[in-house]
C-alpha positions in Angstrom: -2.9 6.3 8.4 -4.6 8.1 11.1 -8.5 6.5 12.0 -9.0 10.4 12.2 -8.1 11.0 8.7 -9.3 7.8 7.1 -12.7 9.4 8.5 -12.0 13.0 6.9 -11.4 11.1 3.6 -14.5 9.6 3.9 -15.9 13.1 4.0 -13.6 14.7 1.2 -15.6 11.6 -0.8 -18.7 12.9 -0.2 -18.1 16.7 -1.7 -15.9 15.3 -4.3 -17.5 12.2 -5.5 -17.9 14.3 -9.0 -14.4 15.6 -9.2 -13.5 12.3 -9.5 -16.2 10.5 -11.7 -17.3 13.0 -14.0 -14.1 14.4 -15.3 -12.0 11.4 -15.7 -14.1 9.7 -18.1 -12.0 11.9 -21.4 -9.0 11.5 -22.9 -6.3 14.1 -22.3 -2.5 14.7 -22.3 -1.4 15.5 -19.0 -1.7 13.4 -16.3 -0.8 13.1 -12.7 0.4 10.5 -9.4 1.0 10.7 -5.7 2.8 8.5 -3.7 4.7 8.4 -0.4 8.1 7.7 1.4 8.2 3.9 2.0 10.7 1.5 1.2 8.7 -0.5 -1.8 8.0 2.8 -3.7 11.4 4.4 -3.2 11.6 3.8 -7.0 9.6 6.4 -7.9 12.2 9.2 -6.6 14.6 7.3 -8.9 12.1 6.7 -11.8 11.7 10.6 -11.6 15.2 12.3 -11.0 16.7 10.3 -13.5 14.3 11.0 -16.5 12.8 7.9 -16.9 9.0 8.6 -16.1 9.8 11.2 -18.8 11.1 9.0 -21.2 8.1 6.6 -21.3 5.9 9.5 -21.4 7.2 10.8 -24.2 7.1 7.8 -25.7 3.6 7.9 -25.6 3.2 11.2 -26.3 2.1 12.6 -22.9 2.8 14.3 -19.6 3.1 12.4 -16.3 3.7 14.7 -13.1 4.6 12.1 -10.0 3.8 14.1 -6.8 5.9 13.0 -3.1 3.4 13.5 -0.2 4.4 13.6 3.4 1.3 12.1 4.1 0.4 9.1 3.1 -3.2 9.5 4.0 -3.0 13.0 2.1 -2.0 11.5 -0.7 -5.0 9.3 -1.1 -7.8 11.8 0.2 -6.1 13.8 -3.1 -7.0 10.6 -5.6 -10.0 10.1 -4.0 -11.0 14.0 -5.4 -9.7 13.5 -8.8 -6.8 15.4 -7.8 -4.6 12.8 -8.8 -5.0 10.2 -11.4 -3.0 7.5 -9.8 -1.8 6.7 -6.0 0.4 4.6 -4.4 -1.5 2.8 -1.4 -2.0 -0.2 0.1 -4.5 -2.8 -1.1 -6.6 -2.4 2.4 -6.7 1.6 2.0 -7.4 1.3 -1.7 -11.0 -0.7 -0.7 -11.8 1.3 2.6 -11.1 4.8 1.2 -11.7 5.7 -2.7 -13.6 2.4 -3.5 -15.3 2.8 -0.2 -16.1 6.3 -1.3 -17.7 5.5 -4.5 -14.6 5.8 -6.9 -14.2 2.8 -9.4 -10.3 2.6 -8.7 -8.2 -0.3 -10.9 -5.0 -2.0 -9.1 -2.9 -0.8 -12.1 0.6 -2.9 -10.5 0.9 -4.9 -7.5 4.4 -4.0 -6.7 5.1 -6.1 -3.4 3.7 -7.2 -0.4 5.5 -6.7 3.3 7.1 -9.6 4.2 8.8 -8.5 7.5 8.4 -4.8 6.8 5.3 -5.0 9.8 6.1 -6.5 13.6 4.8 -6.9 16.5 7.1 -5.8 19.5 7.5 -6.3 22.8 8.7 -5.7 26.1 9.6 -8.1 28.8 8.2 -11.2 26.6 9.4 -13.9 24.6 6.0 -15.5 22.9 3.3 -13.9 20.9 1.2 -14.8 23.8 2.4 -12.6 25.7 0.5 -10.2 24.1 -2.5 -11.1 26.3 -4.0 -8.2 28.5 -1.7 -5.3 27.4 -2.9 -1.9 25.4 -1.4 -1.8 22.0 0.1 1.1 20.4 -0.5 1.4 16.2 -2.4 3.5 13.8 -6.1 2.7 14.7 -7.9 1.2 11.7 -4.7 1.2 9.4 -3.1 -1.9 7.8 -1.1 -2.0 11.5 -4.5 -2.7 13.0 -5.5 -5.5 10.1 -1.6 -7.0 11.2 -2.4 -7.1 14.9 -5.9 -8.6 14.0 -4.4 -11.4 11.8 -0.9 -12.3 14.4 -3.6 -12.6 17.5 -5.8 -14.9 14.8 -3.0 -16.8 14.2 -2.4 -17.3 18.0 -5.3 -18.0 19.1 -6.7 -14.9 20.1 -8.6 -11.6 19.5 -8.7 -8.3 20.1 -10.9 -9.0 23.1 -7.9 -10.0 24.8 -5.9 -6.8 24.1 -6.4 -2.9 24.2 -5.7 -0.6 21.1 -4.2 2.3 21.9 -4.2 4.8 18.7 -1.1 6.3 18.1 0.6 8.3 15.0 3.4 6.7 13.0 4.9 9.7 13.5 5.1 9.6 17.2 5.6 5.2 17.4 9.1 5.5 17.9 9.1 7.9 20.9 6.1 6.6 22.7 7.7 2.9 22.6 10.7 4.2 24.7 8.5 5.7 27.2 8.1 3.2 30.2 4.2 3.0 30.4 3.7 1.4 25.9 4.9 -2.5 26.5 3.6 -3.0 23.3 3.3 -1.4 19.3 2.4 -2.9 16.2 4.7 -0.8 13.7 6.3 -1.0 10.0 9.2 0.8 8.5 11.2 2.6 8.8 9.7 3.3 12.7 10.2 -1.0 12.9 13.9 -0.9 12.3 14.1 2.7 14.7 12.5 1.1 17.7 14.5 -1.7 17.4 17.9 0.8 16.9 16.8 2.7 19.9 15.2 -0.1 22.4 17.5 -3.5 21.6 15.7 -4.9 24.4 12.1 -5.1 22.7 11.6 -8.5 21.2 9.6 -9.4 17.8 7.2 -11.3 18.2 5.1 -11.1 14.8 5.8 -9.9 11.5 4.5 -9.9 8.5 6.2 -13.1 6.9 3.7 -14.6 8.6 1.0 -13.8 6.5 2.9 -13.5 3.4 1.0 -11.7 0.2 -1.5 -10.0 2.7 -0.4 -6.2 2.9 0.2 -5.5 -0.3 1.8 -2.6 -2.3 0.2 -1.0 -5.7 -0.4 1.7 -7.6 -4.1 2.4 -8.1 -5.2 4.4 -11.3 -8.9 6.3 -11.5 -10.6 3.1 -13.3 -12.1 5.4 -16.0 -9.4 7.2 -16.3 -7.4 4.2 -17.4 -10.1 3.4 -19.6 -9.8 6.4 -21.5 -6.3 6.5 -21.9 -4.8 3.1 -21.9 -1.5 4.9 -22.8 -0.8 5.9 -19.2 -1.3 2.4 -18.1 1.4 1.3 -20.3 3.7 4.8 -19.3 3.4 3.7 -15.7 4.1 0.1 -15.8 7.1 0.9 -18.2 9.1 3.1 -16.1 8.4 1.2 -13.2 9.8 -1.9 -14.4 12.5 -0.3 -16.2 13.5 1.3 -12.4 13.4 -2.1 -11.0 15.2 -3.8 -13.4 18.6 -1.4 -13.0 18.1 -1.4 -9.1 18.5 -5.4 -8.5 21.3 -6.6 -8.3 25.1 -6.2 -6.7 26.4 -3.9 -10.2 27.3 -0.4 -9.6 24.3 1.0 -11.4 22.4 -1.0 -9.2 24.0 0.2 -6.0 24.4 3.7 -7.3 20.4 3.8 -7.9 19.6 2.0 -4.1 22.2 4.7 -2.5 19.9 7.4 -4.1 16.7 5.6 -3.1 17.9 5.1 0.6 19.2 8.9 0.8 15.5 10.4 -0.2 14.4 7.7 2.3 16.6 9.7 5.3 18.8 6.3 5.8 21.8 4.9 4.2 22.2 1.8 1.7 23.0 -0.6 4.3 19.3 -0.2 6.1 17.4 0.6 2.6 18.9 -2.9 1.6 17.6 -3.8 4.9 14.4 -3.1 4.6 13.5 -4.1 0.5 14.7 -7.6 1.7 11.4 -7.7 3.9 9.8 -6.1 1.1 8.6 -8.8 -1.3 9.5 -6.3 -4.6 8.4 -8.0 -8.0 11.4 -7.4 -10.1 10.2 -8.5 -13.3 6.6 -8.4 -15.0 6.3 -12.1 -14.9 6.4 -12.2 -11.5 4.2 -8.9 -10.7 1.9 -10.6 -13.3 1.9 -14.5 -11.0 1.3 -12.6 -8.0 -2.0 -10.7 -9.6 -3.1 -13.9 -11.1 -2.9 -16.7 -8.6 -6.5 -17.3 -6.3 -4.5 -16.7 -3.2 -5.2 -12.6 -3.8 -9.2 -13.0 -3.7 -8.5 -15.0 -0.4 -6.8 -12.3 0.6 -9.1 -9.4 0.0 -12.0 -11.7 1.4 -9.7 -11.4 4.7 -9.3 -7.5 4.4 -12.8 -6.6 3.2 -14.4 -8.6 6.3 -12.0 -6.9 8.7 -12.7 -3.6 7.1 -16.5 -4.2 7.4 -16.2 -5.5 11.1 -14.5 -1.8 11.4 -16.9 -0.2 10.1 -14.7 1.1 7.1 -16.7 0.1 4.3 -19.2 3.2 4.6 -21.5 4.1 7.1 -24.5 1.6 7.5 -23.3 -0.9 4.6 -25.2 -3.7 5.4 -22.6 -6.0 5.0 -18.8 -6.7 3.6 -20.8 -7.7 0.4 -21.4 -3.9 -0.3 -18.6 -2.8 -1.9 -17.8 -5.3 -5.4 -14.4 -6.6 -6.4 -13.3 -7.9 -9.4 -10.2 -9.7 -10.3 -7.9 -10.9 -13.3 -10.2 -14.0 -14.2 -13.2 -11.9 -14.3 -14.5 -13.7 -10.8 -15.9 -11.3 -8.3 -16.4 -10.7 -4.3 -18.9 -8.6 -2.6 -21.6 -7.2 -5.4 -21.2 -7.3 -9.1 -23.2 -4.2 -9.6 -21.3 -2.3 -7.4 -17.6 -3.3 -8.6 -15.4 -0.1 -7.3 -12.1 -2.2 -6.7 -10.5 -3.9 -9.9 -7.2 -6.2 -10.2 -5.7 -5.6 -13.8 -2.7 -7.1 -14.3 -3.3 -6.3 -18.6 -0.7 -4.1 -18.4 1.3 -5.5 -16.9 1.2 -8.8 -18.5 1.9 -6.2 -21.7 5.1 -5.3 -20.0 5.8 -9.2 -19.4 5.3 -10.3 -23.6 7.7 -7.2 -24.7 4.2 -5.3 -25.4 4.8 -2.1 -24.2 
């Protein structure tokens, strides 16, 4: 989630805008997704390994190849292109990079939303005010910086009153042990490692805080999903399916976590860890609530003024109003002739009424 590479996907839009808008609109048989290592899409590896994206693609008659990137970013610049019919991303990066970009993209499921997977740490501090006057460490213009943006909100403060330091995911855990970063704005698994590695560093935001605001989906290639409904309903199946025999304290349930932590690098014990700050919908009436209830277009009004104040939405969009969203009820934000971000919860309410 590098501000470098949210920038290069910006670029990738530009030569690719027609990868991904004029060949999607078709039907077809074969079809692919990309997602990355994180704790609320750890069911994927399962869904996969154990045949059951297979079995709902069969049941509908086509092929679903589901692609594990090492980058996250990566993984998006590829369904940006067309490359990919479906990604798993965050509802921030699905508006500032393919919908930003010009590609209609549907919220296919909203799987969870962090709920303590993102904090705040510290040194030498005990309040969130204590924050004041130091240099940050996060991924510049990620959903880290949105966090930090909404804890020093919520505290009565800005990012006037601190310094952003960008820094790589992949180097947050190193640079917090060295003396000179007091303080990082991280997620997991890099949360629980800094905390494993520096007991000393003290929490003093996370993500509960703002409950329902960084959230987890899979995003499908809007026209795409149009044109074949039938990997909407393959997607949402084996998704729920995997949820459904991984809750719970049964063996299966354990068995298919142990699995889940083990491609995640940890052990069942830290993967049970971190899904319990991971707000997982379990069942399609609940995914379906949470896609539903006004508090989501309150939400993305939050994100898409952010994103506009960093100038993520496009270079010289006029406004946050630029880019169009649309969600279930049909009400939009931003302009309704330019709708390139869509909440669909169809399917899932499919998946909820035995539809599927």
């Amino acid at each position: 989630m590098f501000k470098q590479s949210i920038k290069k996907a910006l670029c990738v839009v530009a030569t690719g805008l027609f990868i991904a808008t004029g060949a999607s609109a078709q039907e077809k048989q074969s079809f692919k997704m990309a997602w990355s290592i994180y704790a609320g899409w750890m069911p994927w590896a399962y869904a996969v390994d154990h045949g059951i994206v297979d079995k709902w693609a069969d049941k509908y008659g086509i092929d679903i190849e589901v692609v594990q990137f090492n980058d996250y970013i990566e993984s998006i610049n590829q369904f940006t292109v067309g490359e990919f019919d479906a990604g798993a991303m965050t509802n921030m990066d699905a508006l500032t990079i393919p919908a930003a970009g010009g590609v209609d993209t549907t919220a296919l499921i909203l799987g969870d939303y962090s709920n303590g997977n993102d904090g705040i740490l510290l040194k030498d501090a005990t309040s969130m005010e204590d924050i004041r006057g130091r240099s940050v460490n996060l991924v510049e213009l990620s959903v880290s910086h949105y966090f930090l943006a909404r804890a020093l909100e919520e505290h009565g403060m800005s990012e006037r009153d601190i310094k952003v330091i960008n820094t790589s995911d992949a180097d947050a855990v190193a640079s917090f042990t060295t003396p000179g970063v007091t303080a990082a704005a991280v997620w997991n698994p890099q949360l629980s490692m800094i905390k494993q590695q520096y007991p000393d560093a003290v929490q003093v935001f996370d993500s509960s805080q703002i409950p329902g605001e960084i959230i987890d989906m899979v995003a499908v290639h809007t026209e795409v999903l149009k044109a074949n409904p039938d990997f909407g309903k393959a997607l949402v199946g084996a998704w729920f399916e995997t949820l459904e025999i991984m809750s719970g304290d049964g063996e299966e349930a354990r068995k298919a976590r142990t699995f889940m932590a083990e491609r995640a690098g940890t052990d069942l014990a830290s993967f049970d860890a971190q899904l319990a700050e991971t707000m997982l919908f379990y069942t399609p009436a609940d995914a379906h609530a949470f896609a539903t209830d006004d508090a989501l277009r309150n939400t993305m009004d939050r994100v898409r003024l952010f994103s506009f104040d960093k100038g993520l939405l496009g270079n010289g969009a006029p406004s946050a109003d630029v880019i169009g969203m649309q969600f279930a009820d049909g009400a939009t934000l931003g302009s309704a002739n330019n709708i390139k971000l869509r909440f669909d919860p169809s399917f899932v309410r499919m998946a909820m009424e035995d539809k599927l």
